[in-house]
C-alpha positions as semicolon CSV with decimal commas, in nm:
position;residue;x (nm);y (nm);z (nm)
1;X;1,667;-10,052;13,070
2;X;1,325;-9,995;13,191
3;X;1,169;-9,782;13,447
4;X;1,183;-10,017;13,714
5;X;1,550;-10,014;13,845
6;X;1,765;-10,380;13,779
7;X;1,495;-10,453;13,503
8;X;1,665;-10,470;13,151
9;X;1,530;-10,607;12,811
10;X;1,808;-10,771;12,605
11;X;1,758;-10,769;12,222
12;X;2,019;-10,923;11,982
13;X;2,129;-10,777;11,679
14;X;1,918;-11,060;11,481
15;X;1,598;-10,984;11,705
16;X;1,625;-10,622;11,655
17;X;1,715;-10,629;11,263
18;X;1,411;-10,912;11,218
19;X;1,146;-10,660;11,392
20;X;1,283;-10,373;11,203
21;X;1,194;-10,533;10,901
22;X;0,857;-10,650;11,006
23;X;0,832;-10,297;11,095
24;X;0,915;-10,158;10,791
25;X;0,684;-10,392;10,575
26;X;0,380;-10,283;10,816
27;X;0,455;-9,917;10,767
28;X;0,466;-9,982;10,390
29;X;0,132;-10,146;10,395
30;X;-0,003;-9,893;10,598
31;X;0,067;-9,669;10,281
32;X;0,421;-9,502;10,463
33;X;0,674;-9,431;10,189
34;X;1,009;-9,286;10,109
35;X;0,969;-8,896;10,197
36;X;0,681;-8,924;10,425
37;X;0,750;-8,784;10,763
38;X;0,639;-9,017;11,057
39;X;0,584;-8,902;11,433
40;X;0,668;-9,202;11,731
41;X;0,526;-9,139;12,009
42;X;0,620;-9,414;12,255
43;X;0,832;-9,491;12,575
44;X;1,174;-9,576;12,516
45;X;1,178;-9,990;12,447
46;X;1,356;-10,206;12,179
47;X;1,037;-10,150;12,008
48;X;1,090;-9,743;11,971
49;X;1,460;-9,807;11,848
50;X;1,307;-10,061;11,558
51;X;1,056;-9,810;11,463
52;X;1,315;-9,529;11,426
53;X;1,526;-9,776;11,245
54;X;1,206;-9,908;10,989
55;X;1,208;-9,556;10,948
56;X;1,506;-9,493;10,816
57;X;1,499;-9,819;10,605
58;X;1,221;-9,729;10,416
59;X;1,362;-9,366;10,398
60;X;1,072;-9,202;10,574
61;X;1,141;-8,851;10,761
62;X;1,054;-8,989;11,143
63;X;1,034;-8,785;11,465
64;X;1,075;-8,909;11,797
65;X;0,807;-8,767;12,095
66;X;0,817;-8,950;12,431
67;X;0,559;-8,940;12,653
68;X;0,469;-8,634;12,928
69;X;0,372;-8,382;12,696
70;X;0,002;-8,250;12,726
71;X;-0,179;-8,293;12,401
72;X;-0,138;-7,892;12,279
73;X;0,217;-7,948;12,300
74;X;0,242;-8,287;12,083
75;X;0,000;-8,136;11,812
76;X;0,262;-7,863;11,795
77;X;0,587;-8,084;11,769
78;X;0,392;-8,333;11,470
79;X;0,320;-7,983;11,264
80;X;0,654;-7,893;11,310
C-alpha cells in the first residue's frame, strides 16, 4: 500500500522472486558478499522487500532504515 490512501501495488510471487534475483546478482557485482552487512535506506515498496530478500539470498547481514531520520541519526544506525 502506498502513501496515498486506495493506492496499492500488487506484486506476484514470480515478479517478486524474479527482481530478487536480479537484485541479488547486482549486489554481487557491486562486490556485496556473504557476511557483508548492507544498510537499505528506502520507503517501504515491493522494491525494499526484494532488497531485504537479495539480502538474505546472498547471505549478506542487511539493515533496514526508512526515511525521516536527520543525517546524524542514520550515520549512527549504519555504524551500529
Amino acid at each position: 500500500e502506498r502513501d496515498e490512501p486506495g493506492e496499492e501495488v500488487r506484486v506476484t510471487y514470480r515478479e517478486l522472486l524474479e527482481l530478487t534475483c536480479r537484485l541479488g546478482n547486482t549486489l554481487k557485482r557491486q562486490g556485496v558478499r556473504q557476511g557483508d552487512r548492507v544498510t537499505i535506506y528506502m520507503p517501504p515498496c515491493p522494491l525494499a522487500v526484494a532488497s531485504m530478500l537479495a539480502c538474505a539470498r546472498i547471505g549478506a547481514v542487511h539493515a533496514v532504515v526508512f526515511a525521516g531520520f536527520s543525517a546524524e541519526s542514520l550515520a549512527d544506525r549504519i555504524r551500529d
